[in-house]
C-alpha positions as CSV (number, residue, x, y, z in Angstrom):
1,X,6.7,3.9,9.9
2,X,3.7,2.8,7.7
3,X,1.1,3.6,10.4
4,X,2.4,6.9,10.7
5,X,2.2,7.4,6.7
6,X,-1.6,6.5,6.6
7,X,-2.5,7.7,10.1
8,X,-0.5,10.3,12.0
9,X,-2.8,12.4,13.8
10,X,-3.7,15.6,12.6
11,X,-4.1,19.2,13.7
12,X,-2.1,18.6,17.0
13,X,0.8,20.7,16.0
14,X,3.9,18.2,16.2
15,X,5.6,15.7,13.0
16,X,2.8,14.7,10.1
17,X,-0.5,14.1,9.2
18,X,-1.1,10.8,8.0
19,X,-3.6,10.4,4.9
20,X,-6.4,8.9,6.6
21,X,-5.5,10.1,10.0
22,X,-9.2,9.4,11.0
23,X,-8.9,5.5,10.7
24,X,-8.2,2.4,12.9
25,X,-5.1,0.2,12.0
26,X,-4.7,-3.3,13.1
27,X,-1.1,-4.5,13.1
28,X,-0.4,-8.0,13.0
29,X,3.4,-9.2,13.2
30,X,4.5,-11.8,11.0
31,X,7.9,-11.2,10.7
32,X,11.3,-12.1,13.1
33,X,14.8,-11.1,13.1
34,X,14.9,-14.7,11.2
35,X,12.9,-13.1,8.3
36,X,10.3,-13.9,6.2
37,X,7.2,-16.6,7.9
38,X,5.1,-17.1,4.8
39,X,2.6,-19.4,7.3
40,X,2.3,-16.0,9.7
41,X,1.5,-13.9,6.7
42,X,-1.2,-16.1,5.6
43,X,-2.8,-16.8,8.7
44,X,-2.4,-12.6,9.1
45,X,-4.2,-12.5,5.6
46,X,-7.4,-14.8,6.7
47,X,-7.6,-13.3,10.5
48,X,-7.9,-9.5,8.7
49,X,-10.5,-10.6,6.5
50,X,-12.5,-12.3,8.9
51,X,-12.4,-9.6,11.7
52,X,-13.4,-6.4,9.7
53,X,-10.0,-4.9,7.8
54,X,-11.6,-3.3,4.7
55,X,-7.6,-2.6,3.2
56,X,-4.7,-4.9,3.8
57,X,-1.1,-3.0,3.5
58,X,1.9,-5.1,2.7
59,X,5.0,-3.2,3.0
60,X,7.3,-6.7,2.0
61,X,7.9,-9.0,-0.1
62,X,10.4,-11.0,-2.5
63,X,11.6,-12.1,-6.5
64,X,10.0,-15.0,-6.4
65,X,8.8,-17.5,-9.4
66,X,5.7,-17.4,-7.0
67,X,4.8,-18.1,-3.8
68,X,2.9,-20.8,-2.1
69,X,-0.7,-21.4,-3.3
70,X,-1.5,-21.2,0.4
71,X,-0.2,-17.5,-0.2
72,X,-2.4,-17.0,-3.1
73,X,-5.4,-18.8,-1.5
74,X,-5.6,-16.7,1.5
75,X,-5.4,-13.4,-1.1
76,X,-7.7,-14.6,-2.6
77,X,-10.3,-15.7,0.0
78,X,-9.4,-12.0,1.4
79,X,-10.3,-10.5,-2.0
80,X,-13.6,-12.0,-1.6
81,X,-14.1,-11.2,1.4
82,X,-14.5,-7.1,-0.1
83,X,-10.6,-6.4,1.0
84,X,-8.6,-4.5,-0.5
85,X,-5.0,-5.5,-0.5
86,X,-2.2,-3.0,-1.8
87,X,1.3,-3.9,-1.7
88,X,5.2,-2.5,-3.1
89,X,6.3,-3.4,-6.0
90,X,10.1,-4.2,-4.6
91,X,13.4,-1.8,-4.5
92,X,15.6,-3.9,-7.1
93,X,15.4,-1.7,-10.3
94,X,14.0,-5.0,-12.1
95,X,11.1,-6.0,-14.1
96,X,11.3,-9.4,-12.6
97,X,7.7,-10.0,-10.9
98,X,7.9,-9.5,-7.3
99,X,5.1,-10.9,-5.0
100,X,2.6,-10.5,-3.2
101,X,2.8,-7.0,-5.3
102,X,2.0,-9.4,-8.5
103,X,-0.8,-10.9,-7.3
104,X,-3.7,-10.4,-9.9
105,X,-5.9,-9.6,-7.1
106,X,-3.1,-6.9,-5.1
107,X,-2.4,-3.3,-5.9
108,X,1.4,-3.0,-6.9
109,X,2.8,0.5,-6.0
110,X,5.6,1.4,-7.6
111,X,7.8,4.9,-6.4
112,X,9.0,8.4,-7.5
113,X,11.0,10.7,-6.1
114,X,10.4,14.6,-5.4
115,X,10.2,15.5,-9.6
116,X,7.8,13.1,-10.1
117,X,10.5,10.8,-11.8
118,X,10.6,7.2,-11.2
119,X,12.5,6.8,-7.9
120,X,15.9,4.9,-9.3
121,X,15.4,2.0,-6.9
122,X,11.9,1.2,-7.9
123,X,10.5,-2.5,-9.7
124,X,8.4,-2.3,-12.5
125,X,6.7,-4.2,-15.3
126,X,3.5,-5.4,-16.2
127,X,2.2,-5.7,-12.6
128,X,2.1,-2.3,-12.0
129,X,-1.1,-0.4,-11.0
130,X,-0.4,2.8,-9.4
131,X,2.8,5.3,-8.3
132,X,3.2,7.1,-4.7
133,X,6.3,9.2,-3.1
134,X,8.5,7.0,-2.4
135,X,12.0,9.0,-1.5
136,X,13.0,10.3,1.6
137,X,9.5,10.2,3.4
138,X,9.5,11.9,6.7
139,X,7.4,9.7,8.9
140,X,7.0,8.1,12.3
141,X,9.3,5.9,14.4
142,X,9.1,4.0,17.8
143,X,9.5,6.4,20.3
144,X,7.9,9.0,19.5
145,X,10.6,10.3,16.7
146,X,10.4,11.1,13.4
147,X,12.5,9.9,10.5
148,X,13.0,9.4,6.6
149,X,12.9,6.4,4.3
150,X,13.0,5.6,1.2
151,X,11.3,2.5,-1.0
152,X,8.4,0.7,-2.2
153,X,7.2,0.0,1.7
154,X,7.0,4.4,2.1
155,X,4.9,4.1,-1.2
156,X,2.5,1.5,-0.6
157,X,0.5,3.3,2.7
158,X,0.0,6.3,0.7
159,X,-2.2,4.3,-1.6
160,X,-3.5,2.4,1.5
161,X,-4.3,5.9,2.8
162,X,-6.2,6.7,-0.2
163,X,-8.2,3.5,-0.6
164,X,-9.0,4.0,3.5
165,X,-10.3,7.6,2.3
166,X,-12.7,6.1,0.1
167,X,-13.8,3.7,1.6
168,X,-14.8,6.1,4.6
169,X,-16.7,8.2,2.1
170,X,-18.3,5.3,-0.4
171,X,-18.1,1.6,1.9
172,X,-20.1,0.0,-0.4
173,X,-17.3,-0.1,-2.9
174,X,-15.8,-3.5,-3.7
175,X,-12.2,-4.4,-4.2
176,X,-12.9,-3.7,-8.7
177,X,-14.5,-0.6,-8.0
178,X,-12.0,0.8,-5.7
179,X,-9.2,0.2,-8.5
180,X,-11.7,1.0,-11.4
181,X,-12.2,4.4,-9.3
182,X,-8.7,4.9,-8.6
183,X,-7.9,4.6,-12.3
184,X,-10.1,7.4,-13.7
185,X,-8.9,9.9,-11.2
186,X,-5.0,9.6,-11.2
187,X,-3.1,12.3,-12.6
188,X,-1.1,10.6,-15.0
189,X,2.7,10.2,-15.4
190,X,4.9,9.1,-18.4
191,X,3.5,7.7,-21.8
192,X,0.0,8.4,-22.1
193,X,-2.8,5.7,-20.2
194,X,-0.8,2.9,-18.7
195,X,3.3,2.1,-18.3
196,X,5.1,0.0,-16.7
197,X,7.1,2.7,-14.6
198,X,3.9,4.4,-13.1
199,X,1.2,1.9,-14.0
200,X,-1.9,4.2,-14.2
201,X,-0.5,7.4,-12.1
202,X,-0.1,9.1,-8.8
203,X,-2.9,8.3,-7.1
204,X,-5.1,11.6,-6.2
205,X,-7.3,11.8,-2.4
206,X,-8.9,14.9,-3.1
207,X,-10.0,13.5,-7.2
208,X,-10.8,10.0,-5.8
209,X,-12.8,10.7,-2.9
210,X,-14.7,14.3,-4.2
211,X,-14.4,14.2,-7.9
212,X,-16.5,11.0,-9.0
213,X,-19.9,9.8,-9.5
214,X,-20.0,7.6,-6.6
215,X,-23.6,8.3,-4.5
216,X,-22.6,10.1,-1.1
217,X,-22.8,8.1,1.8
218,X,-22.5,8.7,5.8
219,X,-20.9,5.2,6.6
220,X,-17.6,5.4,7.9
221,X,-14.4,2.6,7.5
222,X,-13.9,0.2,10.9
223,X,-10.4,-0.8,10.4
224,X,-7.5,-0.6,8.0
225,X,-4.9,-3.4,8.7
226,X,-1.3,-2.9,8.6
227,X,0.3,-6.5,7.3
228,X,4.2,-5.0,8.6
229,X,7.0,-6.8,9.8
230,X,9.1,-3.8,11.6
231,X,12.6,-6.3,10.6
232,X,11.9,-6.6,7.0
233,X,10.8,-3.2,6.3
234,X,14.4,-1.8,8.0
235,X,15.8,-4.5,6.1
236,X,14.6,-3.0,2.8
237,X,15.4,0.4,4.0
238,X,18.8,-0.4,4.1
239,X,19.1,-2.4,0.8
240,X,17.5,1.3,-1.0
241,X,19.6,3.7,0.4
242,X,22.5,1.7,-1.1
């Protein structure tokens, strides 16, 4: 369902388009039926980095005082490693910090609806960067099917998408100038400059990839990774549409 948001094919006349529809995804499972495998997610995290993924997606997560420094280490050694890792902000209508969207060194997406509004479900707080759609996203499902969803995971691979767009345009960019970029060309939602509800904005493809001073360039992005385990994401789903 997050593949299809950053990558459905385009121009071939069935379902969406995805974002980015042009790029490679790499999906690694880390996720059972059992749940959450923090030791899969951080080997996942390490193995990306070292084998070309320019953005790491992470449609999951938890309210957690914090997770393990092994977590935070392998962020980290991604981050410098030129990654860029985006991840939701959580479904729980809290302000309590929810990781690895709280991660200093992760872009938290929070979600609005169809008005622009803050979807009802959506975190926020100080770890906010950035807002994407986030209610009733038609995307893809195994099988060839398309359905809706709604949460945190729909709004994270539109960011994802956009960083990929960049990237594909200006790969030179580090993980600071890819924010820094994404910042200036937002269209901005609620109070004036940054909230908590939308952090900077909506994040905008056409402003952030055409509308900057960012030298041209002809290179092209290798691979996006898609960090998704298919259990927890339906799992969320679920706990939204409540």
């Amino acid at each position: 369902m997050v593949s299809g948001i950053i990558a459905a094919a385009a121009n071939n006349g069935i379902g969406i388009v995805g974002v980015a529809p042009n790029v490679s995804i790499m999906p690694l499972k880390v996720l059972s039926e059992s749940g959450e495998n923090w030791a899969e997610i951080n080997s996942a995290i390490r193995y990306a980095a070292d084998n070309g993924a320019r953005v790491i997606s992470m449609s999951f997560g938890g309210n957690y005082s914090r997770l393990s420094r092994a977590t935070e280490a392998a962020i980290d050694y991604a981050y410098g490693r030129g990654c860029v890792l985006v991840a939701g902000a959580g479904n729980d209508n809290s302000s309590e910090l929810f990781y690895p969207a709280a991660y200093d060194h992760v872009i938290a997406v929070s979600a609005i609806d169809q008005m622009d509004k803050r979807a009802s479900f959506s975190n926020y707080g100080g770890y906010i960067d950035f807002c994407a759609p986030g209610v009733d996203i038609l995307t893809t499902i195994k099988g060839g099917e398309y359905t809706n969803g709604s949460g945190t995971s729909f709004s994270t691979p539109f960011v994802t998408g956009v960083v990929a767009l960049m990237l594909s345009e200006y790969p030179y960019l580090s993980p600071d100038e890819v924010s820094a970029t994404l910042r200036v060309q937002v269209e901005d939602l609620g109070e004036v400059g940054w909230d908590p509800y939308f952090g900077w904005g909506l994040v905008n493809a056409y402003s952030a990839v055409s509308q900057n001073a960012i030298p041209e360039s002809s290179n092209t992005v290798l691979f996006v990774l898609i960090i998704s385990g298919t259990i927890m994401i339906q799992a969320l789903k679920k706990r939204e549409s409540v």
